[in-house]
C-alpha positions as CSV (number, residue, x, y, z in Angstrom):
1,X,41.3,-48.9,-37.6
2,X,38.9,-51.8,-37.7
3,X,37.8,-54.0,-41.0
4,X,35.1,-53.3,-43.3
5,X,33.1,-55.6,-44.4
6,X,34.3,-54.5,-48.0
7,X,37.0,-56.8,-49.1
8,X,39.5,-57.0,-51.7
9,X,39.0,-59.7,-54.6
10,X,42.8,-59.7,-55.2
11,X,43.9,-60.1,-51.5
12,X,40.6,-62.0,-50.5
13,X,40.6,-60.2,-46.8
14,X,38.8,-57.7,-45.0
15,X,39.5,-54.2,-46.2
16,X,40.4,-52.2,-43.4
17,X,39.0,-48.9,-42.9
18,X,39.6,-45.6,-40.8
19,X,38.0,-43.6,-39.0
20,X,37.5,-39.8,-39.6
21,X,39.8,-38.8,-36.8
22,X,43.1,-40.7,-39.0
23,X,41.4,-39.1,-42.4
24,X,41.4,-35.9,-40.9
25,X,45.1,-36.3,-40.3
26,X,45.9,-37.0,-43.9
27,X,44.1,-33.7,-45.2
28,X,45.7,-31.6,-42.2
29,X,49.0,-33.3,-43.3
30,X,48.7,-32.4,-46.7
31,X,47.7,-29.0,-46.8
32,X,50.4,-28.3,-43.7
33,X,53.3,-28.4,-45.6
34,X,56.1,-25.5,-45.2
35,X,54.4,-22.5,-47.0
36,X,52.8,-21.3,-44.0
37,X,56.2,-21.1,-42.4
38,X,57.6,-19.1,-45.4
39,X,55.3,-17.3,-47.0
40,X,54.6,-14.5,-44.7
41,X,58.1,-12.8,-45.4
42,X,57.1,-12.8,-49.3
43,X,53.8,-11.0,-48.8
44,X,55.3,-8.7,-46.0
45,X,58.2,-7.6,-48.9
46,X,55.5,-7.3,-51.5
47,X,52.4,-5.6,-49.3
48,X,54.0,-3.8,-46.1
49,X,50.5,-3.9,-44.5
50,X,50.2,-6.5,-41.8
51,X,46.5,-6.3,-41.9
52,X,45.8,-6.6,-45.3
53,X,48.5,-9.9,-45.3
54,X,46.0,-11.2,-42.3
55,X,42.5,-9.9,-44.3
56,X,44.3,-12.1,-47.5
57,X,44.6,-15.2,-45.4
58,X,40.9,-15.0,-43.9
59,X,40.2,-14.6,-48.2
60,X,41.9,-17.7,-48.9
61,X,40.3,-19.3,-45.8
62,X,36.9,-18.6,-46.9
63,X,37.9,-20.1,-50.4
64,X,39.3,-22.9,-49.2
65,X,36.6,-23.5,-47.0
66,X,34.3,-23.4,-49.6
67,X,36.0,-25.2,-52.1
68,X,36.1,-28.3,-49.4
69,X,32.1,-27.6,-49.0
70,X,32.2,-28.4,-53.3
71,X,34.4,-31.4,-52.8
72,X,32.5,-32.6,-49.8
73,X,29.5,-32.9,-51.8
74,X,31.5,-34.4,-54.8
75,X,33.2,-37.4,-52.3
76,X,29.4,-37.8,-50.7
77,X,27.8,-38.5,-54.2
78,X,31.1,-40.7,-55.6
79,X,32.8,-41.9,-52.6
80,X,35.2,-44.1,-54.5
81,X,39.4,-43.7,-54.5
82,X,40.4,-41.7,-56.6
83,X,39.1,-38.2,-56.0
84,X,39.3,-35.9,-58.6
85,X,39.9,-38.6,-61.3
86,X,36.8,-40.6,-60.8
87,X,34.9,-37.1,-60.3
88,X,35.9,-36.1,-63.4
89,X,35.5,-39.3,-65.1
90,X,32.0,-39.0,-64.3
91,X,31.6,-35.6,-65.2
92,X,33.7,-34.9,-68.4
93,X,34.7,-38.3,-69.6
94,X,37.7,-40.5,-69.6
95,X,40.3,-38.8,-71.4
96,X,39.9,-35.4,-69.3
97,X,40.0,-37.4,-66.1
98,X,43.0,-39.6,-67.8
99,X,44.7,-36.1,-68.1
100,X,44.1,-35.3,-64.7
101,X,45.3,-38.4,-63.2
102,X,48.5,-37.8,-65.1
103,X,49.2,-34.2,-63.9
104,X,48.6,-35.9,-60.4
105,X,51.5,-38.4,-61.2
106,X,54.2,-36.0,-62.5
107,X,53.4,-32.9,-60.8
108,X,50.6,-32.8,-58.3
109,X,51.8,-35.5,-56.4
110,X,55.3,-37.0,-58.0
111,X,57.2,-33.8,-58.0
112,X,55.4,-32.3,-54.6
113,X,56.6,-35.3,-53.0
114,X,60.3,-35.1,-54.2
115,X,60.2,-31.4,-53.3
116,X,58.9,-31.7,-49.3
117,X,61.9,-34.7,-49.4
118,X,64.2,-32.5,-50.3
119,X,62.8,-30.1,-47.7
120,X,63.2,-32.5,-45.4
121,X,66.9,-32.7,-45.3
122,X,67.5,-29.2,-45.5
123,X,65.6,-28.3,-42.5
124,X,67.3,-31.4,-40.5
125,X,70.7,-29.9,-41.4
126,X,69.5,-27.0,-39.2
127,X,68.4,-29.3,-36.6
128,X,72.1,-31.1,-36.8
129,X,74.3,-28.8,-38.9
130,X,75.8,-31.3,-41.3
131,X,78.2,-29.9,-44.1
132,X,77.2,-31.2,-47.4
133,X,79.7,-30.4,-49.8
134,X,78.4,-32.8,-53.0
135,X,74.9,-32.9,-52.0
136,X,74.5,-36.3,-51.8
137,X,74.2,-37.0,-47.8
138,X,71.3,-34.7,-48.3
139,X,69.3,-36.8,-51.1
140,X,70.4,-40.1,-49.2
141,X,68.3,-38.4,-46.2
142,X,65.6,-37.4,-48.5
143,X,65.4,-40.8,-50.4
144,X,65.3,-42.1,-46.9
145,X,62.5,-40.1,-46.0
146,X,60.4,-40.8,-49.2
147,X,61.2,-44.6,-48.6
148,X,61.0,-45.6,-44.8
149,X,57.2,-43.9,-45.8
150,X,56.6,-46.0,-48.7
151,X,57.3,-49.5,-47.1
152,X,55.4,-48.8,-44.1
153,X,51.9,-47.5,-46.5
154,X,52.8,-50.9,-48.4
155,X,52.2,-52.7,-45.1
156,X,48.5,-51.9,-45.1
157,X,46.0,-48.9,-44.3
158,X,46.4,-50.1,-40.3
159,X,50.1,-49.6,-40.4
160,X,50.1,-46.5,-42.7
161,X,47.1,-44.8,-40.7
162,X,49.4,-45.3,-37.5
163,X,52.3,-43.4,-38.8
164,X,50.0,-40.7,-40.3
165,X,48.3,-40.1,-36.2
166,X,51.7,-40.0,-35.1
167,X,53.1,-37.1,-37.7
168,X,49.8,-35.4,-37.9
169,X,49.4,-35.2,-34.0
170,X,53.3,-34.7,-33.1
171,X,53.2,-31.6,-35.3
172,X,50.0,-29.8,-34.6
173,X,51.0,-29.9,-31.0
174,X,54.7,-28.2,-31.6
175,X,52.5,-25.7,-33.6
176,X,50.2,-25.0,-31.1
177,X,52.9,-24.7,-28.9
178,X,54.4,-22.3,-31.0
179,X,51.1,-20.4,-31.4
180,X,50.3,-20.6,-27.8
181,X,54.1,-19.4,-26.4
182,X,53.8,-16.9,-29.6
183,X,50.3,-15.5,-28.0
184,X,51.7,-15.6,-24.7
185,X,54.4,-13.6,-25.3
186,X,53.3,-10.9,-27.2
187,X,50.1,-10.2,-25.1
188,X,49.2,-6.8,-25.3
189,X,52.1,-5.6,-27.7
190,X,50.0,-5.2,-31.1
191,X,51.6,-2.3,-32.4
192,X,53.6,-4.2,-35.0
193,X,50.0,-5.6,-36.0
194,X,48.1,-2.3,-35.8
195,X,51.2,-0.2,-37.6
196,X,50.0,1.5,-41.0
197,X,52.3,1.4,-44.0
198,X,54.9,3.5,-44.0
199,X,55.3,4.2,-48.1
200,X,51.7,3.8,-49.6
201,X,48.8,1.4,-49.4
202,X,49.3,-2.3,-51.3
203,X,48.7,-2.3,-55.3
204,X,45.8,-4.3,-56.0
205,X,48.5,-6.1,-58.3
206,X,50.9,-7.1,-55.4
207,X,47.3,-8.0,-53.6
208,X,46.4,-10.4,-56.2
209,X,49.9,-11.9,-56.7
210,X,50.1,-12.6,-52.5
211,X,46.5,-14.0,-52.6
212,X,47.3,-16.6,-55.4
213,X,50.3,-18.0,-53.0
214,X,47.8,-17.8,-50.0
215,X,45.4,-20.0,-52.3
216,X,48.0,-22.8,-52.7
217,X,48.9,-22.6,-49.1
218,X,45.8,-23.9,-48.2
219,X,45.5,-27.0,-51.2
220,X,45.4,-30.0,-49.7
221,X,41.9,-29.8,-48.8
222,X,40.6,-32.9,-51.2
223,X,42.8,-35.5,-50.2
224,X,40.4,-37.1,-48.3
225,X,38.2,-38.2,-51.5
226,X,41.5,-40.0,-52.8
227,X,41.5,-42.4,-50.0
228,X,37.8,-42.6,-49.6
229,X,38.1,-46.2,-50.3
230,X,40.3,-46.5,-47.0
231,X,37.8,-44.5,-45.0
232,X,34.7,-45.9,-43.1
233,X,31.1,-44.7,-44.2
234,X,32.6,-42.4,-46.9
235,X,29.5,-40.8,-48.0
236,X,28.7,-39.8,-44.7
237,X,32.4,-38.9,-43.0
238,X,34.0,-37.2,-46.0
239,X,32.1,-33.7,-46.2
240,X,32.4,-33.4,-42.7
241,X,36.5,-33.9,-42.8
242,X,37.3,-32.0,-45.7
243,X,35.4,-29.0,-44.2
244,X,35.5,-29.2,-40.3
245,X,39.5,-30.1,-41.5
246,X,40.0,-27.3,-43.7
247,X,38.4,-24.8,-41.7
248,X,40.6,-26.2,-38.6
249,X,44.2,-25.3,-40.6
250,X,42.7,-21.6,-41.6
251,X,42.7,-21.2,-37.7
252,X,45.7,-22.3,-37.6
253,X,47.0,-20.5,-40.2
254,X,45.4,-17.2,-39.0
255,X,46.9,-17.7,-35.2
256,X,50.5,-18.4,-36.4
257,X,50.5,-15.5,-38.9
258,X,49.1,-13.2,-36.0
259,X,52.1,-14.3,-34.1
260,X,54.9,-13.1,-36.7
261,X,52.8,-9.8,-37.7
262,X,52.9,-9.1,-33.5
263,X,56.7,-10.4,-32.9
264,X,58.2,-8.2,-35.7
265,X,57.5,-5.3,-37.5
266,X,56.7,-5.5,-41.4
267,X,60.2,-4.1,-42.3
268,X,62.4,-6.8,-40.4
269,X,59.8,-9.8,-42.0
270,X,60.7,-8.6,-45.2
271,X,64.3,-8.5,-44.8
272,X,66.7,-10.3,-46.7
273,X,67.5,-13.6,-46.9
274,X,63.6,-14.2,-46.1
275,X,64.1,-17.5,-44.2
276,X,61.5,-19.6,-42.7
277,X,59.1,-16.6,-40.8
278,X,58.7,-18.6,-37.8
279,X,62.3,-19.1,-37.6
280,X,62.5,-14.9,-37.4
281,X,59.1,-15.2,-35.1
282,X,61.1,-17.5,-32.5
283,X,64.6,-16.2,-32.7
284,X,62.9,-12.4,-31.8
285,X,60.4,-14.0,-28.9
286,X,63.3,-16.7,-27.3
287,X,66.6,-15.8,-29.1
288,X,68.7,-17.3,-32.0
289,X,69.0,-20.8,-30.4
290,X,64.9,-21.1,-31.0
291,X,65.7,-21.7,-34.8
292,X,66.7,-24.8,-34.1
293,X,62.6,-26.1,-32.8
294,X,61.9,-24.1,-35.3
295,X,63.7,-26.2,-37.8
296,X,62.5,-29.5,-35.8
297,X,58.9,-28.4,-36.5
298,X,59.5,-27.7,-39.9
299,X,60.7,-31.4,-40.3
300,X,57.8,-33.0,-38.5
301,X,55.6,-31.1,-41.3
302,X,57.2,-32.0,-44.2
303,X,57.4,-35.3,-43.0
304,X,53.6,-35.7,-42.1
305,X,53.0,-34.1,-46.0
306,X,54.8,-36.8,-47.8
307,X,53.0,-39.5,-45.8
308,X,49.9,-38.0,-47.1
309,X,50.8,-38.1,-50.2
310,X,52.9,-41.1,-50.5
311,X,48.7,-42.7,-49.1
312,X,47.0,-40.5,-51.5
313,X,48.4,-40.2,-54.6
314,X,48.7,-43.9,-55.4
315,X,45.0,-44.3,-55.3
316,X,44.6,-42.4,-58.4
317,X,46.9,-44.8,-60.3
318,X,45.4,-47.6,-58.9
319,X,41.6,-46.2,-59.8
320,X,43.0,-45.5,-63.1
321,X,44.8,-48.9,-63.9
322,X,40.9,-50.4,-62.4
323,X,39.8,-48.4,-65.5
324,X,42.1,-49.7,-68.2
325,X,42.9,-46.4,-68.8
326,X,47.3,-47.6,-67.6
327,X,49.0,-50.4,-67.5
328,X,46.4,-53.3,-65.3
329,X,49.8,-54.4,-63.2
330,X,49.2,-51.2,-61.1
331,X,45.8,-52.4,-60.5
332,X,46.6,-55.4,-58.7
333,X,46.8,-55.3,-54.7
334,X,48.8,-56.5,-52.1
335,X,47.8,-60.2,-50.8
336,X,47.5,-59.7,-47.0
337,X,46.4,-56.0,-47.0
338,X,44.3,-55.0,-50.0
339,X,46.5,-51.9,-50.8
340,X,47.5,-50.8,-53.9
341,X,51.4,-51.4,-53.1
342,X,52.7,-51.7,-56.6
343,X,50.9,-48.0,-57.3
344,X,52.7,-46.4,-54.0
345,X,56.0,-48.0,-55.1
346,X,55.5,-46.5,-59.0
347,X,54.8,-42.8,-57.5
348,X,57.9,-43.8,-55.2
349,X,60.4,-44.6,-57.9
350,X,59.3,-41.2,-60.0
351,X,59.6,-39.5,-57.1
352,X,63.2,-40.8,-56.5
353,X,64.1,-40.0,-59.6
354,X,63.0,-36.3,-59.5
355,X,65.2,-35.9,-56.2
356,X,68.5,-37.7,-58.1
357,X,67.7,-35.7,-60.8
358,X,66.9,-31.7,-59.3
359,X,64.1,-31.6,-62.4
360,X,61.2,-31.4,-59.3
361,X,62.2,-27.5,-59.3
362,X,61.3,-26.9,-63.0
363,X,58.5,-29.2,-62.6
364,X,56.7,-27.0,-59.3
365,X,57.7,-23.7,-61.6
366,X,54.9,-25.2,-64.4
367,X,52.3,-26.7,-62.2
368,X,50.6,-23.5,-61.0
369,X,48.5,-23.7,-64.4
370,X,47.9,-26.9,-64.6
371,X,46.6,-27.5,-61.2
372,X,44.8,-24.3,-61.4
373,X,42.6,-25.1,-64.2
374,X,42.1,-28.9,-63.0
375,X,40.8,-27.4,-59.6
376,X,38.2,-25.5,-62.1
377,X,37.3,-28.3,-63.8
378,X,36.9,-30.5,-60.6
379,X,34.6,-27.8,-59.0
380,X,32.3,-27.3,-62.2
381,X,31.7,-31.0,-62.3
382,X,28.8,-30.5,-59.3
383,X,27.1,-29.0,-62.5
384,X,27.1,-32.0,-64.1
385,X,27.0,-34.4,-61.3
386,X,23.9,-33.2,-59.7
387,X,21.6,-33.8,-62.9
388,X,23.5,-37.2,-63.9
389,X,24.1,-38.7,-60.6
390,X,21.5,-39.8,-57.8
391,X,22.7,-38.7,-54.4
392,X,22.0,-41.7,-51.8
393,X,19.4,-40.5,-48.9
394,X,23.0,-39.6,-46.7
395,X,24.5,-37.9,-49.1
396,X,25.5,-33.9,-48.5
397,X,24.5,-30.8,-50.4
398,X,26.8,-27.8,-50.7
399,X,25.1,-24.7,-49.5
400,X,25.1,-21.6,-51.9
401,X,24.3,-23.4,-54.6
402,X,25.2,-22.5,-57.7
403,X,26.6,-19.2,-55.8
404,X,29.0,-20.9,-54.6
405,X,30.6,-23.0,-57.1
406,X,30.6,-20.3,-59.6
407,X,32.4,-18.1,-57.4
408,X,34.7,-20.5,-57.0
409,X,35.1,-21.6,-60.2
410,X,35.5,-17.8,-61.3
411,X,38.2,-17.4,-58.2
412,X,40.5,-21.1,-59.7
413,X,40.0,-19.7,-63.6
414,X,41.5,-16.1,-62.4
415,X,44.5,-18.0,-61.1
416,X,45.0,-19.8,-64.7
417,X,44.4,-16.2,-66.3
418,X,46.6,-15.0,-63.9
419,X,50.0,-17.3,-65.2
420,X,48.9,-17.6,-68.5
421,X,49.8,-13.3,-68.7
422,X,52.0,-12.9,-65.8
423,X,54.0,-16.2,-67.1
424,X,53.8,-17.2,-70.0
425,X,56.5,-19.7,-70.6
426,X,56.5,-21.7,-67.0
427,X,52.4,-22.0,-68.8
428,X,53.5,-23.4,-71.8
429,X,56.0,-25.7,-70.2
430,X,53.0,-26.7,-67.6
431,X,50.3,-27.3,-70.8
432,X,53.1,-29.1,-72.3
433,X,53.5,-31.5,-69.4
434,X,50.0,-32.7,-69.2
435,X,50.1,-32.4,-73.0
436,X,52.4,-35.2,-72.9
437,X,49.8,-37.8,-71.2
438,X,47.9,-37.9,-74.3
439,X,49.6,-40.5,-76.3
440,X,50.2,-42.2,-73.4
441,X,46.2,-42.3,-73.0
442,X,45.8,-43.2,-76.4
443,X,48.6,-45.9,-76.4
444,X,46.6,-48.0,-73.1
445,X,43.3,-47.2,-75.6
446,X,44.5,-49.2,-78.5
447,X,46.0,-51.7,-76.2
448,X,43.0,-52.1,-74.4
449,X,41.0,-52.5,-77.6
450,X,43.8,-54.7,-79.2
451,X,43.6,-57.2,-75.9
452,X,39.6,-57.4,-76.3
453,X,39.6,-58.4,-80.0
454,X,39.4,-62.1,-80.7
455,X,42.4,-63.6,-82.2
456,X,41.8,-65.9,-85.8
């Protein structure tokens, strides 16, 4: 960490930046959550071909990859906090970007983060079996969780960006540990890899169903243009995180699901109750007690997630209250450490709410929509951006252009056609939810217009 020369009119101090190494943590953080530890056993049941679940994860690599090459270019021309509200802001206007920033709050980020705490204490009941009768010693653990990580990203970048090296690092070593003993010990025993299906090939239905959870395994990848304020020569760093990161989690990804197609045979991954896959992985490679790291690695992920969040998401609020667009109190930073600590604590308290509550469940049911069609939306905006803005001499050019993007844009609307047919009432309940920012935005408009008119 070391301060910019940037510095914050509220707190009147150097802002303090990071460097791409800590960024890089904060996107592998994020898009590492617990679906890669899970999601395996769902396409195993659904597929029974272990090398078309491995060519649907190199798919959903390649669009991950190139949906970071999109935002890369997005953060290099706009490198501002925020992310995909400022980008849209730009691109479509206020009140789409307002929408945005308020799907971020209640689902993309509020409800994500009260569902990895709840995560949290589940998988540390496996590490230390606890019996939890009324439920509550597990959402005083979770509430713990979401907390001890809020005050310490209120005590400034430097403090939060130490916390986020420790996670991020702590747990992509126990992975590659797991990866590496995984390899080790099934060296030269593909034939659960190689085996053909034993009733049929996949539908191209089940095909597209697995690749749409693949797709949101790997989200995560634009986190970094939410903190760009936080991070040292943005314009020049982002691109190169959000891709060289993304591209490093589809290896990951790819190794570990290598390791469970090669430990156990399709049938017994998609055996009920389909718990964590690398919980089966281990307990077949070093016995039953294994579950246990397995559960211990599980927490170190979840944990490392919510940390990224808990630093993203609050930089949309506070871009947003910067705007006028919400309330200006969220706007203001901490004296001392020029963070937005009154936005982290806001996303905090919806958060906790959501875990006291059990609504975070619904809530994840209704996003896939709604964060579907924003991720279009975000990705056509190079359309616009690259006639309206002027890219510095540094800034970075996605390649395949307009091949890519429209590919990709194609590829996020398909997922939006896809739950608008396949579910139709988790949609509406989704449209509704973001639906319901709109008098909110018009509420701060008149406001806003109400403050600026002279009094008699």
């Amino acid at each position: 960490m070391k301060p910019s020369s940037r510095s914050s009119p509220a707190s009147n101090v150097p802002h303090v930046t990071i460097g791409w190494f800590t960024a890089g943590c904060v996107l592998v953080s994020n898009i590492i959550g617990g679906g890669i530890f899970t999601t395996t056993g769902i396409m195993a049941r659904e597929l029974g071909d272990p090398l078309v679940i491995l060519l649907l994860w190199f798919v959903g690599a390649l669009f991950a990859v190139g949906g970071a090459m999109i935002y890369g270019e997005l953060g290099s021309r706009l490198p501002h906090a925020g992310g995909d509200y400022v980008y849209l802001r730009e691109a479509y206007g206020p009140f789409t970007a307002f929408l945005s920033g308020w799907t971020s709050f209640t689902i993309g980020f509020g409800a994500a983060v009260a569902a990895s705490a709840i995560s949290f204490s589940s998988y540390a009941f496996r590490v230390v079996p606890v019996h939890d009768k009324t439920g509550w010693l597990a959402k005083g653990l979770s509430l713990s969780l979401l907390w001890i990580v809020t005050l310490v990203h209120c005590r400034g970048v430097e403090t939060g960006g130490r916390l986020q090296l420790f996670l991020t690092t702590t747990k992509v070593v126990a992975i590659s540990g797991l990866i590496v003993g995984g390899l080790a010990a099934v060296a030269g025993e593909w034939g659960h890899l190689i085996a053909r299906p034993a009733v049929g090939q996949p539908t191209f239905g089940a095909a597209a169903i697995s690749l749409v959870i693949v797709t949101y395994c790997y989200l995560g990848w634009n986190v970094a243009g939410y903190i760009a304020s936080d991070i040292a020569d943005p314009q020049r760093i982002l691109p190169r995180i959000m891709i060289g990161g993304t591209a490093f989690v589809a290896v990951i990804y790819l190794l570990l699901n290598t390791v469970y197609l090669s430990a156990l045979s399709i049938s017994e991954l998609a055996q009920e109750p389909i718990v964590p896959v690398a919980e089966k992985a281990a307990a077949a490679l070093w016995g039953p007690e294994s579950g246990r790291l397995v559960a211990a690695v599980l927490c170190l992920s979840i944990a490392g997630a919510v940390s990224a969040m808990t630093w993203a998401g609050p930089r949309v609020y506070w871009a947003m209250a910067q705007d006028g667009v919400i309330s200006p109190w969220l706007a203001v930073l901490r004296p001392g450490t020029a963070v937005p600590a009154r936005a982290i604590v806001f996303q905090s308290l919806w958060a906790s709410l959501l875990v006291l509550s059990g609504t975070f469940e619904q809530l994840l049911v209704y996003s896939g929509l709604v964060l579907a069609l924003f991720l279009a939306l975000t990705l056509s905006s190079i359309f616009r951006l690259r006639t309206q803005t002027l890219a510095g001499s540094g800034a970075y050019r996605a390649p395949f252009y307009p091949f890519l993007p429209i590919v990709l844009v194609t590829g996020a609307l398909s997922l939006v056609i896809y739950s608008l047919l396949q579910r139709p009432t988790e949609s509406f309940y989704g449209a509704a939810t973001v639906l319901s920012g709109v008098p909110v935005y018009y509420f701060w408009q008149m406001r806003k217009t109400s403050v600026r008119q002279p009094s008699n």
